[in-house]
Structure formats: C-alpha cells, structure tokens
N, C-alpha and C positions, 0 to 999 in steps of 0.2 A: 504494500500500500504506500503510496507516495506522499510525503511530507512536507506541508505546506509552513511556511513562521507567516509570521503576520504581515510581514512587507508582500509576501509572496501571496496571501488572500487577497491581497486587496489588488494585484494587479489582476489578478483573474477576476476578481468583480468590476473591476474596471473593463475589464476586455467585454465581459458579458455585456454590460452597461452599454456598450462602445456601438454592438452590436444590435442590440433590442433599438437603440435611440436613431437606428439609421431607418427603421420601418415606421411606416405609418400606423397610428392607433387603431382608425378606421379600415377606411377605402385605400383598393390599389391607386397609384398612380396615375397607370395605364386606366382606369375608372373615372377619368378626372373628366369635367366637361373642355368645350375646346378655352384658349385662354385668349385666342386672337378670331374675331369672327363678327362679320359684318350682318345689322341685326335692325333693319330699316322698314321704316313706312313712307308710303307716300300723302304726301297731303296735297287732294286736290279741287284747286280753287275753281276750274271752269263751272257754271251751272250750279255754284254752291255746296258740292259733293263733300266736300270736309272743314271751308276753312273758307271765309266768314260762312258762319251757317245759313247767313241771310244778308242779303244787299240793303238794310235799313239799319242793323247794327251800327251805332255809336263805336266809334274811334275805341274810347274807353271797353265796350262792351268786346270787338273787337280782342283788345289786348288780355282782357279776362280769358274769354272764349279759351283762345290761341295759349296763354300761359295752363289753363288748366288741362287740356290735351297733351302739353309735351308733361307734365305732372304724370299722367295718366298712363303716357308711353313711357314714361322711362323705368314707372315702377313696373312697366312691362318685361323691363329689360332691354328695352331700344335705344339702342345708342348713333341713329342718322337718320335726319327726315330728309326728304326727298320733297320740297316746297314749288309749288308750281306757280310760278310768279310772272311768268308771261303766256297765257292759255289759249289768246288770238288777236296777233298785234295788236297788242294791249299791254299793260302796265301794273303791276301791285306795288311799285315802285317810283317815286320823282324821275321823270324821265325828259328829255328836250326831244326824244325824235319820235316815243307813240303815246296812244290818250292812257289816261286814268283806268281803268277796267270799269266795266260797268257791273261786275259781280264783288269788286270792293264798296261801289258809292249807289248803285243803281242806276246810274246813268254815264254813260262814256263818256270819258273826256274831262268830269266833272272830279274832284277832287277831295280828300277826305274833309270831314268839315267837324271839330276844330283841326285844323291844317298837320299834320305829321307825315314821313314817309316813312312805311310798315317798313320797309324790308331789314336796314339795321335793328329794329327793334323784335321782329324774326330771326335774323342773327347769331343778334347778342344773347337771346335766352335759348337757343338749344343751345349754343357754348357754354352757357351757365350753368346746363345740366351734363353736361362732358360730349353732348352729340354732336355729329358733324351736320353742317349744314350743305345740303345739295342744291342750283337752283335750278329747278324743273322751266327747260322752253318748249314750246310746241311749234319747231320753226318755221312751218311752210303755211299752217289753219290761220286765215285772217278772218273768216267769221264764223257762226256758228249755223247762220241762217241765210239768205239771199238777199236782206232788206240791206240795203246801203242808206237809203235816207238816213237815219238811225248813228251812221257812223262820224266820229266827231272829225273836225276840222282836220287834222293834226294824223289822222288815222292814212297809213300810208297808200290805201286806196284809192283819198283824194288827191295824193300827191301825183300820184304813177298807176293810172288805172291801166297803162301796159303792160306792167310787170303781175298780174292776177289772171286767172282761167276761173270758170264757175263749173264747178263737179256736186254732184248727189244735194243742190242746194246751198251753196258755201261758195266761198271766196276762198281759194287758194293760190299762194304766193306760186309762179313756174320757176319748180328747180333750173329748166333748161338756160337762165338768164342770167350772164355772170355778173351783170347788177343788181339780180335777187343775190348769190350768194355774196356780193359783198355788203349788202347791206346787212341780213341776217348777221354774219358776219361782225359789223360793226354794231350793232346793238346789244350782240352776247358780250363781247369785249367793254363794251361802256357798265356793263355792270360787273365784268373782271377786275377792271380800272378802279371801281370805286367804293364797290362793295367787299367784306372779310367774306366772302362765301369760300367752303371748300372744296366745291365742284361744279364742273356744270354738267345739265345732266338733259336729255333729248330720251322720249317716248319712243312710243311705234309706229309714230304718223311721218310717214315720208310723204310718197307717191300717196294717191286716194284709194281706198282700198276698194277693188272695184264692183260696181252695181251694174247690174244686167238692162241691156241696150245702152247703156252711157260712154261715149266715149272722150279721153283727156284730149281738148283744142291745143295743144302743142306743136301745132305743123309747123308752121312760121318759126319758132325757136331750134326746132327740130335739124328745118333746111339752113339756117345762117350758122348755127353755131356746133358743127358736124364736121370738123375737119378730117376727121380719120372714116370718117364713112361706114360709123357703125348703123350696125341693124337697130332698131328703136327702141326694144328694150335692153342692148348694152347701152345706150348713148341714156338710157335714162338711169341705168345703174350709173355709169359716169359721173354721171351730174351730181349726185345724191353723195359718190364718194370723193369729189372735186369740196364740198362743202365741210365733210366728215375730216378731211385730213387736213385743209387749209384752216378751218379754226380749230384743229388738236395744235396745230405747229404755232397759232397766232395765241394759242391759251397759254403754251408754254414759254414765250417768247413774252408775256406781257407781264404771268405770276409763272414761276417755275413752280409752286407747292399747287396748284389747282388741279383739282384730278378732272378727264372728260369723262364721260360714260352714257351708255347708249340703252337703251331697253327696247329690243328689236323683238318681233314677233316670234313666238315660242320656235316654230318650224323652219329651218329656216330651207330646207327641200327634201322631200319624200325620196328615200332610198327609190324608188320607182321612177321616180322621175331623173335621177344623179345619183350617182355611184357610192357619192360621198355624203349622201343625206339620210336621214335616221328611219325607223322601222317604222314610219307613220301612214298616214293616210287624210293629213290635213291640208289647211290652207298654207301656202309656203311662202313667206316672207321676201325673199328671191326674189323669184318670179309674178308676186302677185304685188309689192309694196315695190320692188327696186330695189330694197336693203340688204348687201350684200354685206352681212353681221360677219361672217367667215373671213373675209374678205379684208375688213378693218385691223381684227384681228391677229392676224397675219404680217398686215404690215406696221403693225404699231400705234394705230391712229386713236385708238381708245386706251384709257387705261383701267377698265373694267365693261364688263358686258352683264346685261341682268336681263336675259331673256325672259320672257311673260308665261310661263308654263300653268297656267291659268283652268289647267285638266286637270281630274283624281287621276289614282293610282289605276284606278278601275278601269277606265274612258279607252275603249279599244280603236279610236283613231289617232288617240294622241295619249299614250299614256303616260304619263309623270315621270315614271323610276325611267322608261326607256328613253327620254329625254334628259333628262338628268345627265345619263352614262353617255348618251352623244355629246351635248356641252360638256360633257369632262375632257373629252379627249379632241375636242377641238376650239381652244380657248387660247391656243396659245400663249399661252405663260402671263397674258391678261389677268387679271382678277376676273372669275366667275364668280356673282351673285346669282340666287334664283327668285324670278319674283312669282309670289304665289300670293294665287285669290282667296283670300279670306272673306273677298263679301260673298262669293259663290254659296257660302252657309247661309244668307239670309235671302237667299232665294227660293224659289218653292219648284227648278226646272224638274222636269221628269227627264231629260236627254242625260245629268249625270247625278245619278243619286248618291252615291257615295261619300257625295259632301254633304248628307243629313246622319254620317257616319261621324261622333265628338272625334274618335281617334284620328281620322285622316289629316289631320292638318299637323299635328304631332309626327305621324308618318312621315309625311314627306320632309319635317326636319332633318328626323333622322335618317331618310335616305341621302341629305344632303352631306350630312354628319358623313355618313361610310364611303364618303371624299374626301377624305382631309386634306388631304395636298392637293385637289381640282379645285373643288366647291368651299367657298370661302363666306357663305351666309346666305341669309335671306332676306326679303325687302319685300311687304304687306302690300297689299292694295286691298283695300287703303285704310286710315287711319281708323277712319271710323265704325268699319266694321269691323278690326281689332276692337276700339272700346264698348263696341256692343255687347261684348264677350259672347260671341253664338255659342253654342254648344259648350259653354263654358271651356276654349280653348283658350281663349285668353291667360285664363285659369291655371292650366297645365302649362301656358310659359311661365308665366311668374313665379310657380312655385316648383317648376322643374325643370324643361327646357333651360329657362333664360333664367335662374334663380342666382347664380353667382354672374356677376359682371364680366365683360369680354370688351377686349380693346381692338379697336378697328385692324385688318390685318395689314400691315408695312407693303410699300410699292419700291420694292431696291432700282428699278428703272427711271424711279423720280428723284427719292434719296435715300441712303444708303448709309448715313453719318450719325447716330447717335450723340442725343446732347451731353451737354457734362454735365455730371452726377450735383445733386442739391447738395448743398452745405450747412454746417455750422445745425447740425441736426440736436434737437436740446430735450429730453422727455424727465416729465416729471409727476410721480403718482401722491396721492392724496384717496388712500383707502381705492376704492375700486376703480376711481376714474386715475386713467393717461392721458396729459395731454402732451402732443408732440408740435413743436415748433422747428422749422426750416427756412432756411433761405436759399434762390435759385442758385444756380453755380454759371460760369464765365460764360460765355458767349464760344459757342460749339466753332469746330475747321471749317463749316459751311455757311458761317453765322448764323443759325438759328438758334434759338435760347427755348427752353422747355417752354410747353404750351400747359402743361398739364403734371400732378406728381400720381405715380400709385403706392400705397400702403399697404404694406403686407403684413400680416400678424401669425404667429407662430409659436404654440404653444409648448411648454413641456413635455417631450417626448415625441414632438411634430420634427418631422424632417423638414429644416431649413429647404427654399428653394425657391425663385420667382417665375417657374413656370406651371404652377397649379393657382389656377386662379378662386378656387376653393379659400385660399389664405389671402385673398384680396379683400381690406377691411374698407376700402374707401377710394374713391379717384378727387383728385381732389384741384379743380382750377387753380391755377397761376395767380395770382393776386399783383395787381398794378402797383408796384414802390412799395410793396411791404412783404413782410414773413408770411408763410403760409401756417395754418395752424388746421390740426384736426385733436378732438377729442374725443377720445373710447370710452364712452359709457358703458359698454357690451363686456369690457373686462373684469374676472371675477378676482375678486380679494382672493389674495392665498394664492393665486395661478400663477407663476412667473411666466414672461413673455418675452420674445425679441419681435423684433419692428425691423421691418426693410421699407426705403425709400426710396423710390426710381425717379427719373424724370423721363418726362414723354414731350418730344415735339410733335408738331403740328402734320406732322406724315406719320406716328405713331411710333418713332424711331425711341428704342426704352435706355436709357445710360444703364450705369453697373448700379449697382444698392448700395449705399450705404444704411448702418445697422446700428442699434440701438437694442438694450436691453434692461428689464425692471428689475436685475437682483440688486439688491441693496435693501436699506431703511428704507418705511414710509416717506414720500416726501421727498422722496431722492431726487436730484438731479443728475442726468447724466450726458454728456456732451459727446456725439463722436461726431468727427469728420474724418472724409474719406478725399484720398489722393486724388489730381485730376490727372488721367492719365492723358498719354499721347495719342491721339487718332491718327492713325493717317489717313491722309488724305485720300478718298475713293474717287475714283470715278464714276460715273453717272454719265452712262450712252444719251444720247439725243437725235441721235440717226434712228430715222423708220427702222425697224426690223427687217429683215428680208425675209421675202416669201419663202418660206418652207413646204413642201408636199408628201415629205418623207415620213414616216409612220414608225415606232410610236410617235405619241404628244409628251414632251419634256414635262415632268413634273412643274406645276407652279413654285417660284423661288423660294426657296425656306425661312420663313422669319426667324428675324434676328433675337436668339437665347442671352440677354444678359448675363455676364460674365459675375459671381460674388468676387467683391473685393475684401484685403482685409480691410480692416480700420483701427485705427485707432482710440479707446476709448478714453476719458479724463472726465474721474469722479472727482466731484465738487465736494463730497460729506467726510468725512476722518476715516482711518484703513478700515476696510474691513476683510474680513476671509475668506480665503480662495471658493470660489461656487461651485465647485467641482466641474462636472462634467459640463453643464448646462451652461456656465461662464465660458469655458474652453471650446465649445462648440459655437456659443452665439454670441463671443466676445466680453 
C-alpha cells in the first residue's frame, strides 16, 4: 500500500480539484446554444403593417409605439430590426430629394407635426438596446396604387415622368435607365452620408413580379441602352445587377463598416429548370423577378443574403429544410440569414397547414441551427406577428431558443481587427450585489474604438471561457465621456465569482477579456487591468470576389474566438490568503 505524508495529500487533492474544476456542473459544452447569431425582425412601415400602427398617430404616440416594440423584441431575444424607411419614393426620414411618407403623417409630402425627423430617433434606440439597425429600401415601387394626383410636389414622378412604366396598377421606377440607377443610387447614399445606420438592406421587389396578360413597357430603354445585344431577360438581369454592385462599391467607399444585404425570393431556380437550382417546384426568382441572388453572391456585391423561405417544412413545392440545405451551399462565404414567416401562423390558409402546427416555427430554427458554419440566423416577418405570440412561439424563443443573448456574427471581409481590451476594470461587492466599473481602452490598428462591452460571469466550479454564451451576464453600450458600469443583482452571497470583460466594435469584432474576481472581504475592491497587446495589422480585401463554379461551397469564415489574457490583479484591502484553486485559476 502506498504512503502518502501530508504535503503528498494535498497535491493529489489538488490534482483531483485541478481536474473536476475543468468540467462543467451542468451542460456539455458542445450543448451550449450558438454565441454568435443573427436574430432579426422586420419592421414594416408600407400600408401600416408594423410601425406607425396608424397614419394619425402623434409624433409622441409614434415614439411610444416604436420604443415599446423594440422593448418587446429584445426580450424576445432580437438583436436587429430590419426598418423600412423608404416603402415608395417616399421618406420616414428629413429628406431634400423625396416627400414625407404618407403612412408616417397621412398625407405625402406633409410632415411630422410637432416637427422631428424619426429616423435618428429609430436609430439611436435599437442601439440603446445593443440591436443593429438595418435601413429597409424598396428601390424600384414608386407607388402603391395608379392615382398620381395624390403625389406631392417633390415626389420624383413629377420631376421625371420618363424614368416610370405603370405595371399591375403602380408606378415603377425602369431599372433599364442608368438615370434610375443613379438616382436610387444617390438617395441610399444621402442616408449612408448622414444617418449611424448599420446596413442597408433591399427586399424582393426588383422587376414586377409578373401578372397574366400584362406586359413591362421597356422597349425604348430596352433598344438604346443594349450595347452587348442581350436577349431581354439577360439585359434585365443586367440592369438589376449594374444597380446591386455599383451601390455595394458606392456603400463601401462612403462608410466602410455599413453592411448591404438583399432579401431575394426564396427560389431562386427549380433544379428542373437549371442544373444548379434546388429540388423545388416554385416561382423562381431568376427568371421571374430578374434577381440573380446567386449571382451577387459570387461576386461579392452583398455582404449577407436572407432569402424569404416563407414555406413549412411540410409545403411539397417549396419545402423549408430543402431550401435551407440549397442556400447553405450556395452563399458563398456571404452571410446566410433565413427569413421566415411568422405571420403565416395568423392566417387561416388551407394550401399550408402546418403552420397551425406551435412547433414548426421552432423547427425551422433549428434546422437553421444544424448549419453552423452556413446559416448564420434568422430574421421574422415581421414584427408584429412575433409580438402577437401565435401559437405561443414567441414563447418558446424567449424562454429557449433565444433565452441567452447572441452577438451579431463578425464579416472578416469588412473587418477583421479587434478592438482593445477595456481598462482600469474596478469590482466591488456589498453582500450580494457587484458592481463592476470600466473604462474603454485606446483606439484599435483600424481606428475603431469599442461600440459595445460583454460581461461574462463564472461561477465556482464553472469553467472559465468566452465562448459559451450561457455565462453572458449583460451587453452593455459604450457610454459617451464616461465609465461604463453594470451591477449584479442576480449574484448570491457566499458564491465566489470571476467577471470577464470584452469589448465589441461596431462589426462585432470581441478584444481578449480582461478579469476580475470577488475573493476577498465584503466590500472588497478589486482592480485589474489587462495589457494592450499588439495587433497586426490585417488586411481587408475590397476587390469583388471572383466567380467561383467549383463545388464544394467553402465553409462560411470562422468567427473570431477571443484569446484569455493574463492580468494583472491589485487589491486595495490588507493581505489576505492565498484562494486556492479558485484565485489560481481566475486570478
């Protein structure tokens, strides 16, 4: 029997300790929900559909409205709306070159009264809640109905009743006019110019989508601006990606952090019809809109894609999963979002029942989920039937899907630089509550400065780590000229804890952690700061992508895993004794 002395017990309870402290309590890991995942609604103002509920709403009423919705989504779990702020050459915005909206005031042209422009004040409060802001255009729909009397002064119809074709009832701007695309063009850019938006983002309305006997008056544009002698539905895809690529290069060239992004009909061609199209039997985007979503893709001109898959799982011409697993593998290294219909629950169709099925909407998360490296989130349509909670799915995110918080997932093709780590990190307990105080750190290799901090909390016997977002206690905005502060009410007396710090910019980029922990007295203070290390300098492509045909599809690029650093700790209270393990493992 082998003989232990007491220095020799204790290193073997050490090792055991060493050992047990590296497993989670609970849940594996590998169990963990995802920690990076895009998790959106759309808010859509045409017709009233989310956002003002009514065109007679007070300014005030208005901003109620609109604050208690993003409220409503965030304890959803959503972290990006999707804001439709121009619906048909029109304006939710102070604009010099289209009118007023007449679903913001009730009448075009006509202005909020008392006088404010919504859009900073749209803004500034999903950023307040850590969401990104997207601004939804509808670029080609100039009206909704045939009446022109009706349109204001200013409305670019009376400018240049040239540059319009009337389709199914409507006024539509013709892609074929390379004075439509510059003007579209310059109006997305005058709110790139002057608005903090984080993206800009275009629907599924190209070309009109077409109705029987009706055919698009385009001849005359057709015949002058045809140089290469295409057949008329390539010269109409042209047009569409002459517009798609010249404002991805003019968004980049004006805000480098501005993401574009497209939401293209679910299909985009029937394996039946093209080789390279999915196991469907629907309407195809291609060929029926002009939107060659593939096509953008490929060469770089989006920097995410969120196809409309708007079918159950069930739906045997267009089914959900088989769609899903076609956009996975052809999304080229883009961000794939998926956007699913959640108002499809408050309808009564009999063509797809399944959506009076509570789980299906859960499903298709998680068929989104068993992509990790393709499929990168989801994005509602629309708001409001989220907060209807149909089937009480709403429900099931809040308290499970989307229960822990997830950070938008990183674009290395836009930036690729993590900011530097927050500073001069100070915690200090009083019985149950912590409060932690910070301030930002230097101005990062690329000049950005964190946008954002996340708080990780870590209890005894928790494996340290920043990539389980399970341990994410808070996100917590940047504050203008001053320290950032969060306090843990949620912390129990008697628990010891370590605290990690990240910074996040404004692309999602996370620095390393600095850490912090509560062994000591009551009342403790504790001060750590962490080194600012060296970045080098990356680079960041700006050239199109080149067309690729070759199969497989490259995994989507891997976010970036915060590196732990050590730190340094400096107690402020008289010595006290070594913490054992717990000190040694979390500083």
């Amino acid at each position: 029997m082998l003989r232990f002395s007491s220095a020799g017990y204790a290193v073997l309870f050490c090792l055991l300790c060493s050992l047990l402290w590296g497993l989670p309590r609970t849940s594996n890991a590998q169990d963990a929900p995802p920690k990076r995942e895009m998790r959106g609604v759309w808010i859509a103002t045409v017709e009233n559909i989310d956002w003002p509920s009514s065109r007679s709403l007070t300014p005030d009423q208005q901003r109620r409205e609109y604050r208690r919705m993003l409220d409503i989504q965030k304890r959803n779990g959503i972290n990006a709306v999707f804001v439709q702020i121009r619906p048909a050459a029109d304006a939710f915005y102070q604009s010099d070159l289209e009118p007023w909206s007449k679903w913001l005031t009730g009448q075009q042209g006509k202005g909020p009264n008392p006088p404010y422009d919504p859009l900073p004040f749209l803004i500034e409060e999903a950023h307040a809640r850590g969401m990104e802001f997207h601004a939804w255009f509808n670029p080609y729909r100039a009206t909704m109905d045939s009446v022109t009397r009706r349109l204001a002064p200013n409305h670019p119809y009376r400018q240049h009743p040239e540059w319009f074709f009337r389709y199914g009832g409507q006024l539509l701007f013709n892609p074929g006019l390379p004075e439509v695309r510059q003007y579209i063009t310059q109006v997305i850019l005058d709110v790139v110019e002057r608005y903090d938006i984080d993206g800009v983002h275009f629907d599924d309305y190209f070309y009109p989508y077409p109705e029987a006997g009706r055919v698009i008056h385009d001849e005359q544009a057709f015949q002058q601006y045809n140089p290469g002698n295409l057949k008329l539905a390539d010269w109409r895809r042209q047009n569409v990606n002459l517009l798609v690529e010249g404002l991805h290069n003019s968004i980049r060239k004006t805000k480098r952090w501005v993401k574009f992004g497209i939401s293209p009909f679910g299909v985009w061609m029937n394996q039946s019809e093209h080789a390279e199209g999915s196991a469907t039997k629907a309407f195809q985007g291609y060929s029926g809109l002009y939107a060659d979503a593939r096509e953008w893709m490929k060469q770089g001109w989006v920097d995410y894609i969120l196809p409309q898959l708007y079918w159950s799982s069930n739906f045997k011409a267009a089914p959900y999963p088989t769609l899903v697993e076609w956009w996975s593998r052809n999304h080229y290294g883009r961000h794939l979002y998926i956007g699913q219909g959640t108002y499809r629950m408050l309808e009564s169709t009999k063509a797809d029942t399944t959506w009076r099925n509570p789980r299906e909407l859960p499903r298709q998360v998680r068929v989104n989920r068993s992509y990790p490296t393709e499929v990168a989130g989801s994005v509602f349509f629309s708001s409001r039937s989220v907060m209807a909670n149909p089937l009480h799915t709403s429900d099931s995110l809040r308290q499970n899907l989307f229960r822990y918080p997830a950070l938008i997932p990183t674009m290395p093709w836009m930036d690729a630089v993590p900011p530097m780590p927050a500073q001069n990190l100070v915690l200090t307990r009083a019985g149950s509550v912590v409060t932690l105080n910070w301030q930002p750190g230097s101005v990062a290799k690329d000049g950005d400065l964190a946008r954002y901090f996340v708080v990780y909390r870590f209890a005894e016997g928790e494996t340290p780590s920043p990539d389980d977002p399970r341990h994410i206690l808070a996100l917590v905005p940047k504050m203008a000229n001053q320290a950032s502060v969060l306090v843990d009410t949620s912390a129990r007396a008697g628990t010891e804890y370590a605290y990690y710090v990240t910074a996040v910019d404004r692309l999602h980029n996370e620095s390393t952690p600095i850490r912090v922990t509560t062994l000591g007295r009551q009342a403790e203070v504790i001060v750590a700061q962490a080194p600012e290390p060296e970045v080098p300098p990356t680079r960041v492509p700006t050239a199109p992508m080149a067309p690729r045909t070759s199969s497989p599809i490259p995994p989507r690029p891997s976010v970036h895993r915060p590196e732990t650093t050590t730190t340094k700790t400096k107690i402020k209270t008289k010595k006290r004794r070594r913490g054992g393990f717990f000190q040694r493992i979390f500083g």
